[in-house]
PDB file with SEQRES, HELIX, SHEET and CRYST1 records, atoms N, CA, C and O in Angstrom:
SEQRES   1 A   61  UNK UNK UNK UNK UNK UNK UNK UNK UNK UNK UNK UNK UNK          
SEQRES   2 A   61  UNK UNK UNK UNK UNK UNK UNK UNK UNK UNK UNK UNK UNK          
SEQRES   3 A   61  UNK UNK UNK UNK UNK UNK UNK UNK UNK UNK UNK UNK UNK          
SEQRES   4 A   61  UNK UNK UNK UNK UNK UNK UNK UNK UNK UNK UNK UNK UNK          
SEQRES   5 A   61  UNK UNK UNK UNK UNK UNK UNK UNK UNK                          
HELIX    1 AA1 UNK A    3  UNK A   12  1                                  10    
HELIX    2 AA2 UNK A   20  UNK A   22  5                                   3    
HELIX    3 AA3 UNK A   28  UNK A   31  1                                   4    
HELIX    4 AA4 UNK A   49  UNK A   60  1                                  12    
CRYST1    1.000    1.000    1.000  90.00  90.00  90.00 P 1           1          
ATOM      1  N   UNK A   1      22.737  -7.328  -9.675  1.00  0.00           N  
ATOM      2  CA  UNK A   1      22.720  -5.940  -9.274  1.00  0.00           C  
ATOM      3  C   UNK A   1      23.286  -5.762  -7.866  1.00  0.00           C  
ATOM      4  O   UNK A   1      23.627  -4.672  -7.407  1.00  0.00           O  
ATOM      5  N   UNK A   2      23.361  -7.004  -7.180  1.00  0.00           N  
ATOM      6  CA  UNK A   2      23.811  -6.832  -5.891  1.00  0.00           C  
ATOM      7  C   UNK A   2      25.251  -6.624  -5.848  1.00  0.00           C  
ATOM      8  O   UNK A   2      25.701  -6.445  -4.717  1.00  0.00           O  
ATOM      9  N   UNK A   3      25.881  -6.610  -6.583  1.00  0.00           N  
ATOM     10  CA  UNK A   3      27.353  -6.815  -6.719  1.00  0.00           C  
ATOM     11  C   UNK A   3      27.565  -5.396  -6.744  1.00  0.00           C  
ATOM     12  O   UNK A   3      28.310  -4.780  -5.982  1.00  0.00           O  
ATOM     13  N   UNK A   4      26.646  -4.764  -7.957  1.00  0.00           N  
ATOM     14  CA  UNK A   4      27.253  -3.176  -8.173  1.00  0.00           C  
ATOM     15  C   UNK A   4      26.881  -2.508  -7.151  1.00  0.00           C  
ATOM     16  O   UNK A   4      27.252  -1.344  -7.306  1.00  0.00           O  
ATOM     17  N   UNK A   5      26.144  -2.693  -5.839  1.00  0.00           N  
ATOM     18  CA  UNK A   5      25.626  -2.445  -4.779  1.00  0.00           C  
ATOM     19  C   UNK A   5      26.589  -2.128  -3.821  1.00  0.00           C  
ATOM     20  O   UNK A   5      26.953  -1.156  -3.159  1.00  0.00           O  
ATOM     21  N   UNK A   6      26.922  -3.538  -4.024  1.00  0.00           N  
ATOM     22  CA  UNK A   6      28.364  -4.063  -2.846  1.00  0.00           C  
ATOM     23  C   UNK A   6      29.398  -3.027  -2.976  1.00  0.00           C  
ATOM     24  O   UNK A   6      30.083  -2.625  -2.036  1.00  0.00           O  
ATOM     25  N   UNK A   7      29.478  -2.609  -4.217  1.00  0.00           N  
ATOM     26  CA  UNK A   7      31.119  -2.377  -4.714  1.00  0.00           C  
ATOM     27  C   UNK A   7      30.851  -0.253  -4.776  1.00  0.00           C  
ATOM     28  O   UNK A   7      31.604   0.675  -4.481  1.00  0.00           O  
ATOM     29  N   UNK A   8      29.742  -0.298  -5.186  1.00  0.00           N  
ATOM     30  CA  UNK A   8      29.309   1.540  -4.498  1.00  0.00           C  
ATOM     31  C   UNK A   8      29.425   1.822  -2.894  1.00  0.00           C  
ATOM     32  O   UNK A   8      30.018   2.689  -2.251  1.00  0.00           O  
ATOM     33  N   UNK A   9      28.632   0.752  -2.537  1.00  0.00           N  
ATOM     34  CA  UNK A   9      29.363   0.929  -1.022  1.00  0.00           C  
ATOM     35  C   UNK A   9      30.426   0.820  -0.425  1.00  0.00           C  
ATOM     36  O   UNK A   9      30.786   1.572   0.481  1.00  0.00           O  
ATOM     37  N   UNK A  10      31.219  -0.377  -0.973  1.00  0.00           N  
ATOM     38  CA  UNK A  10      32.641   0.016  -0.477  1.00  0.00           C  
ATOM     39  C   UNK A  10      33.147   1.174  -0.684  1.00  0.00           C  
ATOM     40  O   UNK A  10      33.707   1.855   0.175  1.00  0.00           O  
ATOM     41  N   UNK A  11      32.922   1.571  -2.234  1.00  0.00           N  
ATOM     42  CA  UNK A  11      33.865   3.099  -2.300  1.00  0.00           C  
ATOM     43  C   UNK A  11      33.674   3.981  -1.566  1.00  0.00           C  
ATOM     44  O   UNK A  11      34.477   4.883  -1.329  1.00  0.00           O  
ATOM     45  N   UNK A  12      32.560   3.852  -1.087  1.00  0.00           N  
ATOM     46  CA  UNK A  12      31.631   4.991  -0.239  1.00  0.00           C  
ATOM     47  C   UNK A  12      32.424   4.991   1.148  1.00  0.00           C  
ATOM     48  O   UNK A  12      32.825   5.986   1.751  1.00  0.00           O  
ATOM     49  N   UNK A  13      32.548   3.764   1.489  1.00  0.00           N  
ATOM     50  CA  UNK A  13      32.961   3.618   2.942  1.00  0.00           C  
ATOM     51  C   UNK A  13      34.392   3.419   2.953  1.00  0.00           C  
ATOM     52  O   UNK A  13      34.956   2.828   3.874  1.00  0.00           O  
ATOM     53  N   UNK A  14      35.057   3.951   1.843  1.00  0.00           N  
ATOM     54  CA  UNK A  14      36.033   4.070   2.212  1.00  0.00           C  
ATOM     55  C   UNK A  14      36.928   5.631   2.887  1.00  0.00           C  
ATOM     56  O   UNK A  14      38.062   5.993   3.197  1.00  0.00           O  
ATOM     57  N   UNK A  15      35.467   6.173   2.828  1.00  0.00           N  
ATOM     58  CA  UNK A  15      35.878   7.717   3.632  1.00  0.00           C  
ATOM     59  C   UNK A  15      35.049   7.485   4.751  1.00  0.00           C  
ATOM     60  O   UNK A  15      34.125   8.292   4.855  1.00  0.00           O  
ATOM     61  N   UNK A  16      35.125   6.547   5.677  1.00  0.00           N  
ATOM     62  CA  UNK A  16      34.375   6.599   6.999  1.00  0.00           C  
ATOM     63  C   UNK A  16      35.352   5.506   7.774  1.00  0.00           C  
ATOM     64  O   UNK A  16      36.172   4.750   7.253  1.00  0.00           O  
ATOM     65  N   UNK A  17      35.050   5.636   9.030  1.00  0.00           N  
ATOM     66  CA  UNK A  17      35.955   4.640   9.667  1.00  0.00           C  
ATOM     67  C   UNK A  17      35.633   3.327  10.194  1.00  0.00           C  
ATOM     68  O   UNK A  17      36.065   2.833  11.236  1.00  0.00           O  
ATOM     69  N   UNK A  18      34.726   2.754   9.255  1.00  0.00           N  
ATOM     70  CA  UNK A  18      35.007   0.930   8.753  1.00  0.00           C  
ATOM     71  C   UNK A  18      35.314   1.305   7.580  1.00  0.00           C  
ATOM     72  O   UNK A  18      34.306   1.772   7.050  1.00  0.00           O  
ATOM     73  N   UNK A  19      36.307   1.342   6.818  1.00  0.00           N  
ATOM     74  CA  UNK A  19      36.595   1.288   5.638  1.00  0.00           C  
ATOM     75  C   UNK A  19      37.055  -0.308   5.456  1.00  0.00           C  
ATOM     76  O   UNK A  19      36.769  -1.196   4.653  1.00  0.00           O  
ATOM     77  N   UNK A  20      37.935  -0.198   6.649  1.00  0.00           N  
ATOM     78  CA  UNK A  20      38.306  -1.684   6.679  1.00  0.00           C  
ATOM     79  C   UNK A  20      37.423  -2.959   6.530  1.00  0.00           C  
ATOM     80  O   UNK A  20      37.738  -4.051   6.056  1.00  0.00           O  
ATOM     81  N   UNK A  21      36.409  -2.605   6.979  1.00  0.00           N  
ATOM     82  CA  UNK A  21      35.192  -4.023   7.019  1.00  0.00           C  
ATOM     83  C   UNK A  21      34.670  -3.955   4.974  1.00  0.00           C  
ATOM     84  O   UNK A  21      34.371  -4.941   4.300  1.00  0.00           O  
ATOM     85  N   UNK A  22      34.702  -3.135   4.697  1.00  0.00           N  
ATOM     86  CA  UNK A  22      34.002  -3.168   3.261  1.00  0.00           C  
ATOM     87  C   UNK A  22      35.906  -3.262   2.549  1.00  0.00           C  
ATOM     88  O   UNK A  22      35.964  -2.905   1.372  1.00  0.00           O  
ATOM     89  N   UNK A  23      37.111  -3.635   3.100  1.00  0.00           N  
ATOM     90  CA  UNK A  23      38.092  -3.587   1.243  1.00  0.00           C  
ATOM     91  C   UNK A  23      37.734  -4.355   1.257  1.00  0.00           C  
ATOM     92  O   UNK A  23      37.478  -4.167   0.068  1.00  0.00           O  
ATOM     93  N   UNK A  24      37.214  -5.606   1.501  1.00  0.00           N  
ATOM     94  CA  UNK A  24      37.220  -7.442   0.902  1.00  0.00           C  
ATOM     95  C   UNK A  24      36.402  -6.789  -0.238  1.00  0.00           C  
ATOM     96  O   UNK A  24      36.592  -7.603  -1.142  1.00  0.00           O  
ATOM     97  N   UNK A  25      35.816  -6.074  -0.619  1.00  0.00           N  
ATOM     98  CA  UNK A  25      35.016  -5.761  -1.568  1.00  0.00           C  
ATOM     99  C   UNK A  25      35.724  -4.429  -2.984  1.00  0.00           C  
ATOM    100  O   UNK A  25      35.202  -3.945  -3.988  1.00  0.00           O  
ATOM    101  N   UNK A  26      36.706  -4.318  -2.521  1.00  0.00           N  
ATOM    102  CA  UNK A  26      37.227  -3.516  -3.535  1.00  0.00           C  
ATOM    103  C   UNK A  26      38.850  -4.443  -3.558  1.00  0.00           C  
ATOM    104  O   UNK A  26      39.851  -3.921  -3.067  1.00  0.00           O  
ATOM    105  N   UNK A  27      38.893  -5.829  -4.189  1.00  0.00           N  
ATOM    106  CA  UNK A  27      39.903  -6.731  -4.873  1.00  0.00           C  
ATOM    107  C   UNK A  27      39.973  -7.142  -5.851  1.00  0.00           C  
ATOM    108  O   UNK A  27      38.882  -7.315  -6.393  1.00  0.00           O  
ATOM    109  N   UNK A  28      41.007  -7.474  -6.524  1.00  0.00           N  
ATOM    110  CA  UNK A  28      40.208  -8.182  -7.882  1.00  0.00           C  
ATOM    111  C   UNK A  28      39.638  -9.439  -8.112  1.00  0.00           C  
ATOM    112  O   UNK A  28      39.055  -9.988  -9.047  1.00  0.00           O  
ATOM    113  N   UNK A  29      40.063  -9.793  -6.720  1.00  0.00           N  
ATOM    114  CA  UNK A  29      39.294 -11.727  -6.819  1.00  0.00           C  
ATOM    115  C   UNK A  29      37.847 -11.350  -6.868  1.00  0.00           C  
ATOM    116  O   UNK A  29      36.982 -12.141  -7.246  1.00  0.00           O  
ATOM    117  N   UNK A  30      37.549  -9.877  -6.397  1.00  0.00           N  
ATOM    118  CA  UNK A  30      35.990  -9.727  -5.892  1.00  0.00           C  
ATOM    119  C   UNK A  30      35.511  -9.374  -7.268  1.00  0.00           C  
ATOM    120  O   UNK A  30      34.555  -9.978  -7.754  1.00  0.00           O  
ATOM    121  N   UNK A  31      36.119  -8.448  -7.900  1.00  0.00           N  
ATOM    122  CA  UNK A  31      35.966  -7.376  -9.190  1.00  0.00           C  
ATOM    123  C   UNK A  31      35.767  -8.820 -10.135  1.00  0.00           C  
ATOM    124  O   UNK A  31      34.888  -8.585 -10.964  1.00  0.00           O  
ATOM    125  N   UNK A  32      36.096  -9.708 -10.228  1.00  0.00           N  
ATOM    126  CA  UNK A  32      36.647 -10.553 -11.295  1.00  0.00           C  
ATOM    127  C   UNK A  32      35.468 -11.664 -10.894  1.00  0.00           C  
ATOM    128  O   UNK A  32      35.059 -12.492 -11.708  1.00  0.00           O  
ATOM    129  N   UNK A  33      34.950 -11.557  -9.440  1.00  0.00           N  
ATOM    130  CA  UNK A  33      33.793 -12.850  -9.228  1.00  0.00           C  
ATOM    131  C   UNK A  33      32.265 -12.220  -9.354  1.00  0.00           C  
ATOM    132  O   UNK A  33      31.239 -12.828  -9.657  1.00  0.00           O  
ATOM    133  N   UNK A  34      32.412 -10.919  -9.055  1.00  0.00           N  
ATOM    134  CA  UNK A  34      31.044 -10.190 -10.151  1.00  0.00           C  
ATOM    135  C   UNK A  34      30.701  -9.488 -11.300  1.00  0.00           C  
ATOM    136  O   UNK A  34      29.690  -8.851 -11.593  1.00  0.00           O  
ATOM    137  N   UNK A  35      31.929  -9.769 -12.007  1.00  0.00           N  
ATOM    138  CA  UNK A  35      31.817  -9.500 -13.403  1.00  0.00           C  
ATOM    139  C   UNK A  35      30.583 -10.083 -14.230  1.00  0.00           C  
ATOM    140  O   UNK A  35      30.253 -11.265 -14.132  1.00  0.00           O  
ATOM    141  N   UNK A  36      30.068  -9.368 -14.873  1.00  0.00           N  
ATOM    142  CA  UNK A  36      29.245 -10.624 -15.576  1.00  0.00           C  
ATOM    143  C   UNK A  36      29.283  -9.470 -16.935  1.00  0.00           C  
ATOM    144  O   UNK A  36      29.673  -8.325 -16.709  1.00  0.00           O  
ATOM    145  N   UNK A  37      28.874  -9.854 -18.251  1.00  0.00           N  
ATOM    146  CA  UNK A  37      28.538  -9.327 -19.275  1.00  0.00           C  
ATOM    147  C   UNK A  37      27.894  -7.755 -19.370  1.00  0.00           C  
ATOM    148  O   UNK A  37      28.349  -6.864 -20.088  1.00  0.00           O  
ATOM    149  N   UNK A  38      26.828  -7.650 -18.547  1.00  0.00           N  
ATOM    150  CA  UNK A  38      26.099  -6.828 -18.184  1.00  0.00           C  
ATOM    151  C   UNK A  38      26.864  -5.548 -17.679  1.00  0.00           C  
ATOM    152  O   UNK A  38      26.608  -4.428 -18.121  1.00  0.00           O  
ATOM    153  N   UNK A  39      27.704  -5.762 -16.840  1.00  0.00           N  
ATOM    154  CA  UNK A  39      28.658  -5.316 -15.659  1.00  0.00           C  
ATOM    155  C   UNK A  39      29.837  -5.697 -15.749  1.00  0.00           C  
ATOM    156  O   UNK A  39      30.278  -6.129 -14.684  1.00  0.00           O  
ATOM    157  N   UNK A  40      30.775  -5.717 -16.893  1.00  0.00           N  
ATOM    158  CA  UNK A  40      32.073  -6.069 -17.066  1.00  0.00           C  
ATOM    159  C   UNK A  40      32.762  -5.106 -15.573  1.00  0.00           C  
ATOM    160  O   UNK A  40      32.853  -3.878 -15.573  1.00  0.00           O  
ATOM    161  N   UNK A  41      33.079  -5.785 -14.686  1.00  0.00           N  
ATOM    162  CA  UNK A  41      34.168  -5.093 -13.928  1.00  0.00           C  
ATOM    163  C   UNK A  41      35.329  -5.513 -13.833  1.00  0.00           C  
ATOM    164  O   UNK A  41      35.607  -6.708 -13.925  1.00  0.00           O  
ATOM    165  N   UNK A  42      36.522  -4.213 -13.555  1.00  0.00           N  
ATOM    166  CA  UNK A  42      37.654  -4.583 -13.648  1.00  0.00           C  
ATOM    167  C   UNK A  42      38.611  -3.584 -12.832  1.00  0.00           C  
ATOM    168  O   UNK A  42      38.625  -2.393 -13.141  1.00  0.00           O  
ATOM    169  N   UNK A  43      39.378  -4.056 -11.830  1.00  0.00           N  
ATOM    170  CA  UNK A  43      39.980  -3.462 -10.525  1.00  0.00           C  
ATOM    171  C   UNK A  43      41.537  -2.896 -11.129  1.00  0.00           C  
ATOM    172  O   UNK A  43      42.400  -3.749 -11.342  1.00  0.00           O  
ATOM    173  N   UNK A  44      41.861  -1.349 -11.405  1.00  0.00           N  
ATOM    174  CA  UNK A  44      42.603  -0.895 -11.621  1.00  0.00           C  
ATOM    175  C   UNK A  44      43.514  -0.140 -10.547  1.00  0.00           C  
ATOM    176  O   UNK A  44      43.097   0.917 -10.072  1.00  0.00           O  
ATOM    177  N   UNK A  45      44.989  -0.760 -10.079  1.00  0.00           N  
ATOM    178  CA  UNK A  45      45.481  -0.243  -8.819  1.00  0.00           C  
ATOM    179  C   UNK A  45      46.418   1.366  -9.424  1.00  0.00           C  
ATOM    180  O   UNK A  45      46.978   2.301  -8.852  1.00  0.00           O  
ATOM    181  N   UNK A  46      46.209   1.044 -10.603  1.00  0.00           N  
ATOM    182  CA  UNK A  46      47.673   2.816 -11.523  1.00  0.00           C  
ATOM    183  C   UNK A  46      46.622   3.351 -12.297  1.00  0.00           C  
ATOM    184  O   UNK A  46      46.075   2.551 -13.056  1.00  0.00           O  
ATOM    185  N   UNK A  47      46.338   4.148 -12.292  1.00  0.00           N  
ATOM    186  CA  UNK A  47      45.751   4.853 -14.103  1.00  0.00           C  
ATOM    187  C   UNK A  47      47.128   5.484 -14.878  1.00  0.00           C  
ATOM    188  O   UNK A  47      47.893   6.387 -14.541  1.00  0.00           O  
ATOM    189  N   UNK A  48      47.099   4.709 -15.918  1.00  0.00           N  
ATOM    190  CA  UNK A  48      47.583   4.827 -17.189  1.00  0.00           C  
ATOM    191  C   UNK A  48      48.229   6.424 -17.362  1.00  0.00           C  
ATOM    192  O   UNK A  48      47.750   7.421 -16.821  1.00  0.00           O  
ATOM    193  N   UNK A  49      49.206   6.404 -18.088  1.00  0.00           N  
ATOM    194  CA  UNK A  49      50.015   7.965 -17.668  1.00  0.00           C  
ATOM    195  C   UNK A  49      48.732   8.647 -19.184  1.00  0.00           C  
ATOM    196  O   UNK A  49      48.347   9.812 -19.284  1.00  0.00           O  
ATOM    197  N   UNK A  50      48.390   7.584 -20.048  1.00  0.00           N  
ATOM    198  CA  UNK A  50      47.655   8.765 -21.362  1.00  0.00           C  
ATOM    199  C   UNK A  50      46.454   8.956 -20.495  1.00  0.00           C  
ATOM    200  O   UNK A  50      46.203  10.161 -20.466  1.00  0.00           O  
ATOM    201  N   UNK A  51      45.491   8.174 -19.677  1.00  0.00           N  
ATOM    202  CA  UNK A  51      44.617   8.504 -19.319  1.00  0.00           C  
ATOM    203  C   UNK A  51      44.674   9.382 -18.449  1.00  0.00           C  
ATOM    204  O   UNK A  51      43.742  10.186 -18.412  1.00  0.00           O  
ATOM    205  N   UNK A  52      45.871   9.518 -17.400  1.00  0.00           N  
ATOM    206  CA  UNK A  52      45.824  10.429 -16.229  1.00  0.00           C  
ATOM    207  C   UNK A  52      45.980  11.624 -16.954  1.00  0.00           C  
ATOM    208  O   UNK A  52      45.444  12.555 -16.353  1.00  0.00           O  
ATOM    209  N   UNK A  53      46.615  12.029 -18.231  1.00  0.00           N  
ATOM    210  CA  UNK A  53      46.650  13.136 -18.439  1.00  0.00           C  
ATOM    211  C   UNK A  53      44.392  14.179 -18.390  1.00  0.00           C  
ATOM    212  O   UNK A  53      43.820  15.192 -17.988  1.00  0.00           O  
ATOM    213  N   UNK A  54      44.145  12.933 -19.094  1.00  0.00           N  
ATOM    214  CA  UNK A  54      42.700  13.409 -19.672  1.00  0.00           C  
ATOM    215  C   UNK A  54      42.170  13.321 -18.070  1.00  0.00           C  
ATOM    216  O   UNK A  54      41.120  13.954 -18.183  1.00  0.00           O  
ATOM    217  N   UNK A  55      42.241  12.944 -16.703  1.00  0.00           N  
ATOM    218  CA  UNK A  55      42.015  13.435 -15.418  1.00  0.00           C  
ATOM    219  C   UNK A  55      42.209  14.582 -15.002  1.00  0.00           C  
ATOM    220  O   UNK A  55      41.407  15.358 -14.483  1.00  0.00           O  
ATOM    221  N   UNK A  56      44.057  14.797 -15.383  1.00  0.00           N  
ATOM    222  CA  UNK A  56      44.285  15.768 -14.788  1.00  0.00           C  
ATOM    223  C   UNK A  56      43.299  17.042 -15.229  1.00  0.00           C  
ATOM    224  O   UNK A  56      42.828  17.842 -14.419  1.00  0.00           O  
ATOM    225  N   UNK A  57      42.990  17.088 -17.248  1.00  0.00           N  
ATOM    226  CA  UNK A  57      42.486  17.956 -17.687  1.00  0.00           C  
ATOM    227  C   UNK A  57      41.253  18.147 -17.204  1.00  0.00           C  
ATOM    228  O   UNK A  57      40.942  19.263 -16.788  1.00  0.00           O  
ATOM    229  N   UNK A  58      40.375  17.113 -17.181  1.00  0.00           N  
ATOM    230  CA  UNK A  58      38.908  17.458 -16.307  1.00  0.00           C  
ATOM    231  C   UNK A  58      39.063  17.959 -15.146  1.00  0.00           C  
ATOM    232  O   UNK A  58      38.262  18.842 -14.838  1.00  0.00           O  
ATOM    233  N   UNK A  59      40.076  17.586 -14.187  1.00  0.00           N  
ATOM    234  CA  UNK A  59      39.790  18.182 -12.251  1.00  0.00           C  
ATOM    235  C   UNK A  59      40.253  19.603 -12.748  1.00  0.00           C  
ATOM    236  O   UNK A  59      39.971  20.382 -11.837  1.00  0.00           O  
ATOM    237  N   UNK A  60      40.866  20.316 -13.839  1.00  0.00           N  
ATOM    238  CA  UNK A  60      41.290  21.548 -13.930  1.00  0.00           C  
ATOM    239  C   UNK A  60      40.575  22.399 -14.796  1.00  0.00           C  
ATOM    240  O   UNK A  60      40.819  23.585 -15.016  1.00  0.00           O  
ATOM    241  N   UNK A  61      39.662  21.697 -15.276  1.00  0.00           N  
ATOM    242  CA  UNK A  61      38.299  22.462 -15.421  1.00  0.00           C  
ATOM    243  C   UNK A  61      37.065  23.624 -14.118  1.00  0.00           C  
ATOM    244  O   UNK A  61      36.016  24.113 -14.535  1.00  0.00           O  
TER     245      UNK A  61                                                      
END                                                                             
């Protein structure tokens, strides 16, 4: 559980100014070393042009 901990806080802090001290925590060596069954994680740098459409449609809700 500490992992999904780690990795809420980075996102978090990435709108404050240490963002820098928390990316070691948003990589995929990181995404890929707390994966576990439970918590499949997986570090996406593009969203997908079919999925971005179904984004765009929710933020325009």
């Amino acid at each position: 559980m500490v992992s999904v901990k780690a990795i809420a806080l980075a996102f978090a802090a990435q709108m404050t100014p240490e963002a820098k001290n928390y990316a070691i925590f948003l990589t995929s060596d990181y995404a890929e070393f707390t994966s576990t069954a439970a918590f499949p994680f997986r570090l996406i740098t593009q969203i997908p042009s079919d999925a971005m459409a179904v984004v765009k449609e929710f933020v325009e809700k």
